[in-house]
ZANU-798044 format. One record per residue (C-alpha): y, x, z; residue number from 1; chain. Coordinates in Angstrom, 2 decimals, always signed. Layout:
+---------+---------+---------+-----+--------+
!       y !       x !       z ! num ! chaine !
+---------+---------+---------+-----+--------+
!       Y !       X !       Z ! NUM !      A !
...
+---------+---------+---------+-----+--------+
This chain:
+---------+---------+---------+-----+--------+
!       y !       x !       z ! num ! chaine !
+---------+---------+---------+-----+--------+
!  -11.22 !  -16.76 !  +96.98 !   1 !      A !
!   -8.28 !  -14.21 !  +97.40 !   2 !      A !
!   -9.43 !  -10.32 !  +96.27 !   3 !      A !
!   -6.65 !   -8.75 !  +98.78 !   4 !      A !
!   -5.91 !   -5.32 !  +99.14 !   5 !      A !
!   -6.03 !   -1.73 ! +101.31 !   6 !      A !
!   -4.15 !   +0.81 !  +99.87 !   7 !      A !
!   -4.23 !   -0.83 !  +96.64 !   8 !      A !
!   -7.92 !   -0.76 !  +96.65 !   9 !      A !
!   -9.98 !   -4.10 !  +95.71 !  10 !      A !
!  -11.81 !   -5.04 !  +98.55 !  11 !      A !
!  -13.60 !   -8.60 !  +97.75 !  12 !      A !
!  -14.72 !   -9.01 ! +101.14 !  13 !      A !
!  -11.45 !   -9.13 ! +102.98 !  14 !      A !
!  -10.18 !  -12.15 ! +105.12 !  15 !      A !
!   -7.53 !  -13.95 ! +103.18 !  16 !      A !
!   -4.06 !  -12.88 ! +103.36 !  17 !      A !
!   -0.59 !  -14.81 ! +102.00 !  18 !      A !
!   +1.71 !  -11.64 ! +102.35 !  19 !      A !
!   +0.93 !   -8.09 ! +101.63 !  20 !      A !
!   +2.49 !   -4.79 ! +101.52 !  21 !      A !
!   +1.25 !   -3.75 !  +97.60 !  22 !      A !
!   +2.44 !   -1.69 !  +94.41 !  23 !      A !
!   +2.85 !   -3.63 !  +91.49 !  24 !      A !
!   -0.44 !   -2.35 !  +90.45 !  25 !      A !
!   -2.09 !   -4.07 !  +93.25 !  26 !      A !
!   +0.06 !   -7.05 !  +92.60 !  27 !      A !
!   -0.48 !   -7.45 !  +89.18 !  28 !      A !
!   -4.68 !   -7.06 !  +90.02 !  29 !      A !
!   -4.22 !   -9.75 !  +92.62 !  30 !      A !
!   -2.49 !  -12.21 !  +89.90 !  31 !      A !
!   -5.48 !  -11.81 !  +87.68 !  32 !      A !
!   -7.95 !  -11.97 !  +90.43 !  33 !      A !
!   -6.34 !  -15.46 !  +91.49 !  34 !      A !
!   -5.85 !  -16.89 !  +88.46 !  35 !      A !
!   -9.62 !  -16.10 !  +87.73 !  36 !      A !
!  -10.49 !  -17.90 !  +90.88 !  37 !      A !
!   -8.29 !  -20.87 !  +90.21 !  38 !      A !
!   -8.94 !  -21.39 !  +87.03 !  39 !      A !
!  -12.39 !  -21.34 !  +85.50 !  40 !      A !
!  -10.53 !  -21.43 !  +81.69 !  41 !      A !
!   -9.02 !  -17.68 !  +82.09 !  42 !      A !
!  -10.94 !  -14.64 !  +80.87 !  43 !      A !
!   -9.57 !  -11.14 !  +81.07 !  44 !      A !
!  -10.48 !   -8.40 !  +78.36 !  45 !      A !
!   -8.99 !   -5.55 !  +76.57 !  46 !      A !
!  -10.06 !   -1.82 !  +75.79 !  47 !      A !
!  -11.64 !   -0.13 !  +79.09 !  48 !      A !
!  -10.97 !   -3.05 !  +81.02 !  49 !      A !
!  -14.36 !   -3.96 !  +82.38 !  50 !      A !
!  -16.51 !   -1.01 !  +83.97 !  51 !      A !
!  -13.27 !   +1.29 !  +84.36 !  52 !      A !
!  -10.21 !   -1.31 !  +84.89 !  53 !      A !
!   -7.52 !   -0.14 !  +82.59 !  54 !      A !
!   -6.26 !   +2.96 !  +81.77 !  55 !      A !
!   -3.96 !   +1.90 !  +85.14 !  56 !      A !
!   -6.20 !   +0.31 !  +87.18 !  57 !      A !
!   -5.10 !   -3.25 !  +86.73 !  58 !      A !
!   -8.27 !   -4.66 !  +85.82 !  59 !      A !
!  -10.19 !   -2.97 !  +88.52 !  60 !      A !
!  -12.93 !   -5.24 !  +90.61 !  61 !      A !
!  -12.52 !   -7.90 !  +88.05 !  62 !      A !
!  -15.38 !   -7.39 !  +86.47 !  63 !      A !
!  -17.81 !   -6.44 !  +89.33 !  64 !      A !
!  -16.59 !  -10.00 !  +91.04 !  65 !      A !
!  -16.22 !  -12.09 !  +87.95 !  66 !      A !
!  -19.03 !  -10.90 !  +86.04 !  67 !      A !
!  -19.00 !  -10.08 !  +82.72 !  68 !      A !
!  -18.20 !  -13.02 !  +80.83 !  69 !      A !
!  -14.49 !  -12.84 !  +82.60 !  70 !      A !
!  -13.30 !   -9.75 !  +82.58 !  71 !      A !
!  -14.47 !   -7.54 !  +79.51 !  72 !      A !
!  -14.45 !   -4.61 !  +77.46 !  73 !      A !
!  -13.60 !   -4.94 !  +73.90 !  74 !      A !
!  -13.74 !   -2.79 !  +71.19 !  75 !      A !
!  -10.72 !   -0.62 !  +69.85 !  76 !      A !
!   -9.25 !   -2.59 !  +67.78 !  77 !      A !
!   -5.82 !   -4.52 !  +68.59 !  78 !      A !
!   -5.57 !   -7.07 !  +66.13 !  79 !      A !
!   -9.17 !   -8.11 !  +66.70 !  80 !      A !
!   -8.73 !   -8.11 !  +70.27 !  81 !      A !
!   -5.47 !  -10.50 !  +69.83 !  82 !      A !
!   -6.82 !  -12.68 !  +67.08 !  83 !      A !
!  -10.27 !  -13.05 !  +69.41 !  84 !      A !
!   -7.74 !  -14.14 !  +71.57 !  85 !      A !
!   -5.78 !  -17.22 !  +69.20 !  86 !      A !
!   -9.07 !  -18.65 !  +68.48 !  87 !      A !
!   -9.83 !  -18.52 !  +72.40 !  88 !      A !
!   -7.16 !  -20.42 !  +73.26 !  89 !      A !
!   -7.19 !  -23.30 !  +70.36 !  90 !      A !
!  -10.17 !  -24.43 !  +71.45 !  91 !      A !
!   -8.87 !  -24.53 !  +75.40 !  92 !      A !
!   -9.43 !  -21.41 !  +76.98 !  93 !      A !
!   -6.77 !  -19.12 !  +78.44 !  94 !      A !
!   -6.96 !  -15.79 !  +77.53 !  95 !      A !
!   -5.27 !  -12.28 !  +79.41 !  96 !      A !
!   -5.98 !   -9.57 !  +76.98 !  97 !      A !
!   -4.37 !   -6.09 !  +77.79 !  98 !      A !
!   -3.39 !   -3.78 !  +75.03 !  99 !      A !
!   -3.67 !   -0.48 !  +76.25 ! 100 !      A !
!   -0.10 !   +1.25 !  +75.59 ! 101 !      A !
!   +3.28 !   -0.09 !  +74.01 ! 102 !      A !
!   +2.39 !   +1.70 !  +70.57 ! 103 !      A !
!   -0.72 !   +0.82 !  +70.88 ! 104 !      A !
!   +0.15 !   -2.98 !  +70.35 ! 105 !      A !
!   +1.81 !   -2.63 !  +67.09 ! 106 !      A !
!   -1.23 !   -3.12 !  +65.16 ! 107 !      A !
!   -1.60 !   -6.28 !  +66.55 ! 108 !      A !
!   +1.65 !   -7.35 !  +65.99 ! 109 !      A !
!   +0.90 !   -9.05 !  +62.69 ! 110 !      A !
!   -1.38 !  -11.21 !  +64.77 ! 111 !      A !
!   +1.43 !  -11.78 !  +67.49 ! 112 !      A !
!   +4.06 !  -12.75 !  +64.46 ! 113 !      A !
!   +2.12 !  -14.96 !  +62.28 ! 114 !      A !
!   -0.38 !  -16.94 !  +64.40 ! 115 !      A !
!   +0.72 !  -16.61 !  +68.49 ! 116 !      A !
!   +4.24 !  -17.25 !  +67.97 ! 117 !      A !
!   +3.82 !  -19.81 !  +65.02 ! 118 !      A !
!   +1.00 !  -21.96 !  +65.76 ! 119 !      A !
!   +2.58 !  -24.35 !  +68.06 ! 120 !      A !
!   +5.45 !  -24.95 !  +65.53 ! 121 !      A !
!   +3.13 !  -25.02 !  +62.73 ! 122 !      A !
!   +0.73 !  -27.90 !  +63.99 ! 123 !      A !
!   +4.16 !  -30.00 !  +65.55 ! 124 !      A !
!   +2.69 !  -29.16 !  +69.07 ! 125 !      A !
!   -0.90 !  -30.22 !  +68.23 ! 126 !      A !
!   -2.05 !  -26.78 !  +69.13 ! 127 !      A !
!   -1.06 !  -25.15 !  +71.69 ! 128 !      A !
!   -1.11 !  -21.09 !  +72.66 ! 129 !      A !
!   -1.93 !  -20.49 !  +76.92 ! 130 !      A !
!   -2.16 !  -17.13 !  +75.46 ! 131 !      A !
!   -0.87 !  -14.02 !  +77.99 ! 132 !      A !
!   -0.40 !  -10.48 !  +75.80 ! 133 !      A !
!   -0.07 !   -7.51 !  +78.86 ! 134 !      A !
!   +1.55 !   -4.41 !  +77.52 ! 135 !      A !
!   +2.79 !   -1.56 !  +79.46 ! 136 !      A !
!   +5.99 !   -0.10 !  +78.15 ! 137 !      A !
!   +8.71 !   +2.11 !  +78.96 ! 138 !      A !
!   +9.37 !   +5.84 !  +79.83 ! 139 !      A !
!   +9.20 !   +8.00 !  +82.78 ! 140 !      A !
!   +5.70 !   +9.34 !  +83.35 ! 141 !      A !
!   +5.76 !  +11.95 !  +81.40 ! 142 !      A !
!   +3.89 !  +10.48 !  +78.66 ! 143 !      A !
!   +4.05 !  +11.60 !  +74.84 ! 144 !      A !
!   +4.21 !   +9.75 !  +71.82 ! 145 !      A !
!   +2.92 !   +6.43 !  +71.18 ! 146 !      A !
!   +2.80 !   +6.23 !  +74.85 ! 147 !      A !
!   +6.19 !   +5.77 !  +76.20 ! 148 !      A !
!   +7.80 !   +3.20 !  +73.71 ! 149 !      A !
!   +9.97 !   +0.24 !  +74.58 ! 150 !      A !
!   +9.06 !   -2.48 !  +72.50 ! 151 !      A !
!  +10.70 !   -5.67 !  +73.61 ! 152 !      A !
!  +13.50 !   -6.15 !  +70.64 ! 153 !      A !
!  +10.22 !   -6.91 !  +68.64 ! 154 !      A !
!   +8.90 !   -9.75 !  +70.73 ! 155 !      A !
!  +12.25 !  -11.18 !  +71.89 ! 156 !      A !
!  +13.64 !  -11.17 !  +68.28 ! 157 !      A !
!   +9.81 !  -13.92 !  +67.45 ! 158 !      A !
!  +10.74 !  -17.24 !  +68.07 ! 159 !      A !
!   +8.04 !  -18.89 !  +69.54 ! 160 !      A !
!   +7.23 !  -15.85 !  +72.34 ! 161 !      A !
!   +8.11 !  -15.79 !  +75.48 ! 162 !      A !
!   +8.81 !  -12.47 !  +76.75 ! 163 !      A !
!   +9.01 !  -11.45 !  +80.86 ! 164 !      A !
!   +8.99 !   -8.59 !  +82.69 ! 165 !      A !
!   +9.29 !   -7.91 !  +86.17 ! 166 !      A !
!  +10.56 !   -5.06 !  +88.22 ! 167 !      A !
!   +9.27 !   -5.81 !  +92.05 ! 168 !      A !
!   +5.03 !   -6.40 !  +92.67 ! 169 !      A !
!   +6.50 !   -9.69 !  +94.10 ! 170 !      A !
!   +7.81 !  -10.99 !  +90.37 ! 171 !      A !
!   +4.60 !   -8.86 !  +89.09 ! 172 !      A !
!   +2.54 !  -11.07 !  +90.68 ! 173 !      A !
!   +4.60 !  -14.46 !  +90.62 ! 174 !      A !
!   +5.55 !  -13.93 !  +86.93 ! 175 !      A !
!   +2.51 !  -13.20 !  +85.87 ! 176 !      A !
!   +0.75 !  -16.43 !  +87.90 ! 177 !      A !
!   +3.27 !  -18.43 !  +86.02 ! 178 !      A !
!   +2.46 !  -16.47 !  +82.54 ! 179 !      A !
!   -1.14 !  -17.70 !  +82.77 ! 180 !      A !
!   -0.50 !  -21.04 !  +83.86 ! 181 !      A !
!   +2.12 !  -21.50 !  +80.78 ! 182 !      A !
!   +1.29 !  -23.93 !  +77.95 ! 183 !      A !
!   +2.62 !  -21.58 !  +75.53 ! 184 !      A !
!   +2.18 !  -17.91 !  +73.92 ! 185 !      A !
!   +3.88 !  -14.89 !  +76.83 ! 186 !      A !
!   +4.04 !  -11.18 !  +76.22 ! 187 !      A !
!   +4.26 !   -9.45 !  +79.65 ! 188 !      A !
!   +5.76 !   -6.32 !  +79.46 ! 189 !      A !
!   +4.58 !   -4.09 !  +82.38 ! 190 !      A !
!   +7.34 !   -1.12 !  +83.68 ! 191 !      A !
!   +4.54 !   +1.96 !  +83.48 ! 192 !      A !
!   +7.09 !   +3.51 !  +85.48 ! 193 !      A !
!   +7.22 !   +1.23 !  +88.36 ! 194 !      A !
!   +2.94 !   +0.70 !  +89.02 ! 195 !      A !
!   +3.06 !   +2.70 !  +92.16 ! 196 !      A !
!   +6.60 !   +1.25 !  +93.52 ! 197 !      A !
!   +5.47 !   -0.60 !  +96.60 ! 198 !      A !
!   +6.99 !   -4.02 !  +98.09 ! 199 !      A !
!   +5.83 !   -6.71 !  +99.81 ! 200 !      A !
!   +4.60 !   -9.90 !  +97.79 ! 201 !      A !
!   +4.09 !  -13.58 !  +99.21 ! 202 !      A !
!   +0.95 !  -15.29 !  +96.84 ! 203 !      A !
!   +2.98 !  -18.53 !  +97.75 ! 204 !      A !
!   +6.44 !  -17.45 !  +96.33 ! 205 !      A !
!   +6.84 !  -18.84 !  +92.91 ! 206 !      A !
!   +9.27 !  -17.53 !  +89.77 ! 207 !      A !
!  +10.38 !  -20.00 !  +86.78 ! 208 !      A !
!   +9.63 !  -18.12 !  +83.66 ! 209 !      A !
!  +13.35 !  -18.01 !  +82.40 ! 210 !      A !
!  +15.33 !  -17.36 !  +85.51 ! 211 !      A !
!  +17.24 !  -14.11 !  +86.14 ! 212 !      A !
!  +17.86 !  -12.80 !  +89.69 ! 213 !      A !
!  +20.83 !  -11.67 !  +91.85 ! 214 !      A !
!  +18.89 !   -8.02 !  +93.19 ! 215 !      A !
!  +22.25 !   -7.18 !  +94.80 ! 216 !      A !
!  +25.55 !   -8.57 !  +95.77 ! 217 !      A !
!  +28.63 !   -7.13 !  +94.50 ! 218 !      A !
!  +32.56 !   -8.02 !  +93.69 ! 219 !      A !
!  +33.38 !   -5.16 !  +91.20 ! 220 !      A !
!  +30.95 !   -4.13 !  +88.92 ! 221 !      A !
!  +28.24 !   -6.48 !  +87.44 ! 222 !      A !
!  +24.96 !   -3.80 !  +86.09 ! 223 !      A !
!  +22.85 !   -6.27 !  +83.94 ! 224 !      A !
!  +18.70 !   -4.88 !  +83.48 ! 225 !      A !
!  +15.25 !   -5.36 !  +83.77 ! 226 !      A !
!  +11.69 !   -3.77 !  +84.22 ! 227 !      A !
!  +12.51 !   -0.44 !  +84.94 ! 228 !      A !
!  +16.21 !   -0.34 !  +84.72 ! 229 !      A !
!  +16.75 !   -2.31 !  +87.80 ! 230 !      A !
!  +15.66 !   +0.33 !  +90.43 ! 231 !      A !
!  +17.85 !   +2.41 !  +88.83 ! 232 !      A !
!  +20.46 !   +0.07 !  +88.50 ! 233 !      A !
!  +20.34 !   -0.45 !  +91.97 ! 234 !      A !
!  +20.43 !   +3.49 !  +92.42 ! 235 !      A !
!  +23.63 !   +3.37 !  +90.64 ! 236 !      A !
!  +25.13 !   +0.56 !  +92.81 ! 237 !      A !
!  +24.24 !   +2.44 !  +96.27 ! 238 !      A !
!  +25.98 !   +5.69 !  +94.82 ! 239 !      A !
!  +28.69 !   +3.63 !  +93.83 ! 240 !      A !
!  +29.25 !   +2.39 !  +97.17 ! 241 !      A !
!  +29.72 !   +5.57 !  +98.47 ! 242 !      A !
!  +32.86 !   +5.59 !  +96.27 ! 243 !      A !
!  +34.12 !   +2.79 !  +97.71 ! 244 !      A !
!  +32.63 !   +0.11 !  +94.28 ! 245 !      A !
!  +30.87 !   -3.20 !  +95.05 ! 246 !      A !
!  +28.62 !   -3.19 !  +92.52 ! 247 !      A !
!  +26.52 !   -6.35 !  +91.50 ! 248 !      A !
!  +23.68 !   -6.00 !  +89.81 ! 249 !      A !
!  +21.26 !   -8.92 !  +87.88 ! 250 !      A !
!  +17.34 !   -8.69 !  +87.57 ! 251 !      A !
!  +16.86 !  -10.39 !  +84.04 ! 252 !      A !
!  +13.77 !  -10.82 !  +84.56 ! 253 !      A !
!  +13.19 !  -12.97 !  +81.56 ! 254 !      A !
!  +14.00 !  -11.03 !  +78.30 ! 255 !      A !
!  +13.26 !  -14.75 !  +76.32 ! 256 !      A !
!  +14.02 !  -17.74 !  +77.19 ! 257 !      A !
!  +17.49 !  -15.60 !  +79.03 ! 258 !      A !
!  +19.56 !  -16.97 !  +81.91 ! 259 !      A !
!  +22.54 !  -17.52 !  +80.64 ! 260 !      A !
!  +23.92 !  -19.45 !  +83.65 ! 261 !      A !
!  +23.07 !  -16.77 !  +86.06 ! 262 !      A !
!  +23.90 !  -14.03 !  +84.46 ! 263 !      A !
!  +27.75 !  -15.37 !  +82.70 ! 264 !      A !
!  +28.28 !  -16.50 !  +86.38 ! 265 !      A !
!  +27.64 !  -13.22 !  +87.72 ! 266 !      A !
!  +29.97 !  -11.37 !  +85.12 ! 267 !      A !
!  +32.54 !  -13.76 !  +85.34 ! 268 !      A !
!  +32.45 !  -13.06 !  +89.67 ! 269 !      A !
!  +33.49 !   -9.52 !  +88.55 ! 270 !      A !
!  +35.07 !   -9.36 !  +84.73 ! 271 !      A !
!  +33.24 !   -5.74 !  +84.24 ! 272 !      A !
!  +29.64 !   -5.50 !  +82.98 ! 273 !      A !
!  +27.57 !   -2.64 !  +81.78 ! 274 !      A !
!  +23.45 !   -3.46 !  +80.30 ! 275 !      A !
!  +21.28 !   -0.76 !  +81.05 ! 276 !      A !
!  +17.82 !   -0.41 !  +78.92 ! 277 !      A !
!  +15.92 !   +2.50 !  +78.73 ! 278 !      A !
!  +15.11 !   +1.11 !  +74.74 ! 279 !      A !
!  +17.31 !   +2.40 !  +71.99 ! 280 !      A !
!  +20.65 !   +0.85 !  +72.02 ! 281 !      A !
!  +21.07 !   -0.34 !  +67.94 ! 282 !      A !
!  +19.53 !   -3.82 !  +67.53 ! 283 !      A !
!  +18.28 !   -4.12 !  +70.96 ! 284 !      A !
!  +18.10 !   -6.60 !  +73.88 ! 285 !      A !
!  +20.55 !   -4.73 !  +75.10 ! 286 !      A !
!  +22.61 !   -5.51 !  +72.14 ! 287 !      A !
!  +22.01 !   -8.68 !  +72.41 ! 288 !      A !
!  +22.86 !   -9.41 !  +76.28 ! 289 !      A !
!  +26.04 !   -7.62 !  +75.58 ! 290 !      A !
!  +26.87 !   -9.79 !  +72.94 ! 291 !      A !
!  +26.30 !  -13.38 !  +74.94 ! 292 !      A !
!  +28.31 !  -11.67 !  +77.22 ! 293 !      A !
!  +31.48 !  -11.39 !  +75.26 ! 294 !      A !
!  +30.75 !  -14.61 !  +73.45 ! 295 !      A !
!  +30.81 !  -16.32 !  +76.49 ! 296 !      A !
!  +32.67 !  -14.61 !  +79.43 ! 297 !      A !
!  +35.38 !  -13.09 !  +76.99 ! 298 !      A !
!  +38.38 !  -14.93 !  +78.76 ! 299 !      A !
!  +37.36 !  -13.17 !  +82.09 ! 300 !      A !
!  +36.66 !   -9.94 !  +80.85 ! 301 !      A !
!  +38.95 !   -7.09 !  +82.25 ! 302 !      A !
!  +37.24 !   -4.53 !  +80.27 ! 303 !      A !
!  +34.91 !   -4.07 !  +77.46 ! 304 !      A !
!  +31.31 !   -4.22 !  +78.11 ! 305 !      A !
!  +29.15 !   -1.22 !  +78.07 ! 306 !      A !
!  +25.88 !   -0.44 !  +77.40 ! 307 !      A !
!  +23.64 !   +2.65 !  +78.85 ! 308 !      A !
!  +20.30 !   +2.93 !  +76.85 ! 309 !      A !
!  +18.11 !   +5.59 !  +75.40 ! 310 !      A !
!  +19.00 !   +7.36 !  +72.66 ! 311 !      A !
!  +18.29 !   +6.17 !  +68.65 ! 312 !      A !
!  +15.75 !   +8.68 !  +68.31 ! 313 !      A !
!  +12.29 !   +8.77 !  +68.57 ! 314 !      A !
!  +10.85 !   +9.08 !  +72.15 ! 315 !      A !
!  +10.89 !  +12.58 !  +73.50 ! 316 !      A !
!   +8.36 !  +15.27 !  +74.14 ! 317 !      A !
!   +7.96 !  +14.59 !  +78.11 ! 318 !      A !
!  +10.22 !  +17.93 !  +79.29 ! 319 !      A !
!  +12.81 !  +15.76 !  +77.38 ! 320 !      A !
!  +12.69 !  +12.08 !  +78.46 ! 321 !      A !
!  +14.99 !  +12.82 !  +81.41 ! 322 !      A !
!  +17.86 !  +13.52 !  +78.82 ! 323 !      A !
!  +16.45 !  +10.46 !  +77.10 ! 324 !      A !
!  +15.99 !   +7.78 !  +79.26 ! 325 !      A !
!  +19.40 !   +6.46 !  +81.75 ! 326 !      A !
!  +20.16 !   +8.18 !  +84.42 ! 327 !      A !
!  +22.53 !   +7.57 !  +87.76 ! 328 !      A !
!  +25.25 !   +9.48 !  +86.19 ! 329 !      A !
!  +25.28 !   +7.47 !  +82.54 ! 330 !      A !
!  +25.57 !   +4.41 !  +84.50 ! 331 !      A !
!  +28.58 !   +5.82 !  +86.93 ! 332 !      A !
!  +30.27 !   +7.51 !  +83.90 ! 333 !      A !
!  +30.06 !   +4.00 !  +82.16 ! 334 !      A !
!  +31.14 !   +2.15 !  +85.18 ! 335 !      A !
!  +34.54 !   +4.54 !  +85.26 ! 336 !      A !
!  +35.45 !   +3.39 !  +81.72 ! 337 !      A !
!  +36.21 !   -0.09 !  +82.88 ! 338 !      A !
!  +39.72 !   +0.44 !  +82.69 ! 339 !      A !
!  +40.38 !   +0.51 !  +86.37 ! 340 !      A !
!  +43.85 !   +1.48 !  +86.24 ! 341 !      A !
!  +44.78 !   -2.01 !  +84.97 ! 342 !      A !
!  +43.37 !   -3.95 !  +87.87 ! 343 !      A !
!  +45.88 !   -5.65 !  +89.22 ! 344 !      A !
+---------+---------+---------+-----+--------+
């Protein structure tokens, strides 16, 4: 059975429906609330997930249609609730914990480093990890400290981890159907900014964990992101246009394993690039995508390639995090610096 959706409100009672108009709240509750039904081995739980469904709302209904021993609240403690988690899925379950806030993960990270990621390796593929790790992260609701963090440089930089996150409801929900059903440890990082975005999502469209997407066509420019940088990259590309620049820009998608096919064909289509993160720019993904991309697209490059990210600082107070995070203007002053004068 299909929970489907109103207004983003759980209604478990509702006729059966393939495509909906949902935020990627909704989306993301649908996922869960399919891959519960499907699949008697997954179990949802996390702080404040049960009764109240998430500090966001993801969880919500679970519980009240899955009964307690599927969806559940856990006690306040990260590294228990991840380590619960490990021994879960040895011994063939498939566990969705939620950890509450980016920060909020870090003191289960020890867990995520030494036993999630390593396990596999460690018993030569004897034991496997169908382990899913949901964190919200990112900027731009006014959040403070601890709350706002971008994380991913941590996770991508574990072997072992796969790392996704998805910037339309429809890869919300797709992405995450495929997380669950992986054989293999995923942390799914959840755009805080982009819950109440609204699109339409398909419950039979399906994503390949490791495939990048073309979110719009373009023959000048080529704006690489992901999670919340895309609707802004694509914010960038429409004011662009209005300057008379085709801009292109790439939905990573998957932070780890990374499309390097579709993305080095896209920046070889248009020999400019620029990576946009809302993250800290030293030692970052960012860092990283910008280096593959000279490595490997250096003989079509007619520029260097730039980088628009937040600031090596600490995040800011929330009056602040508009300075902080990228904005329209970063990305357009960083698209003029291509050297357009030398295109021939």
């Amino acid at each position: 059975m299909t929970i489907t959706h109103d207004h983003d409100h759980v209604d478990v009672d509702a006729p059966e429906s393939t495509v909906q108009t949902l935020s990627m709240a909704a989306a993301l509750n649908l996922a869960l609330a399919d891959a519960l039904t499907a699949d008697e081995s997954v179990l949802v739980f996390g702080e404040d997930v049960g009764v109240l469904g998430g500090v966001f709302r993801i969880t919500d209904g679970l519980t009240a249609h899955f009964g307690e021993d599927r969806c559940f609240d856990t006690p306040l403690a990260e590294s228990g609730i991840v380590g619960t988690a490990v021994g879960m899925a040895m011994n063939g379950l498939r566990p969705v914990v939620e950890l509450q806030f980016d920060a909020f993960a870090l003191p289960a990270f020890e867990q995520i480093v030494s036993h999630v990621a390593k396990l596999s390796n460690r018993t030569r593929g004897g034991v496997r990890m169908p382990l899913v790790i949901r964190i919200p992260f990112g900027g731009g609701i006014g959040g403070v400290e601890h709350h706002c963090d971008s994380s991913e440089a941590y996770y991508a930089h574990t072997p072992g981890l796969t790392v996704v996150s998805p910037a339309t409801p429809q890869d919300a929900y797709s992405l995450l159907r495929a997380a669950i059903a992986s054989p293999d440890p995923v942390v799914f990082l959840e755009p805080k900014k982009l819950y109440w975005s609204k699109g339409e999502v398909d419950t039979a469209v399906t994503v390949d964990i490791g495939s990048a997407r073309i979110a719009r066509e373009g023959t000048d420019v080529t704006l690489i992101a992901y999670g919340a940088s895309v609707p802004l990259a694509l914010h960038a590309a429409e004011a662009a246009a209005a300057e008379g620049r085709s801009i292109q820009v790439v939905d990573v998608r998957s932070l780890t394993p990374f499309d390097d096919e579709m993305v080095m064909t896209a920046v070889r289509s248009t020999g400019r690039a620029v990576v946009i993160a809302e993250a800290p720019g030293f030692a970052s993904v960012a860092s990283e995508i910008q280096a593959r991309v000279f490595e490997r697209c250096f003989e079509f490059l007619e520029a260097p390639v730039r980088r628009v990210t937040g600031f090596d600082t600490p995040y800011a107070p929330p009056k602040l995090e508009h300075w902080y995070l990228p904005d329209v203007d970063r990305i357009l002053d960083a698209v003029d610096s291509l050297h357009w004068e030398d295109r021939p």
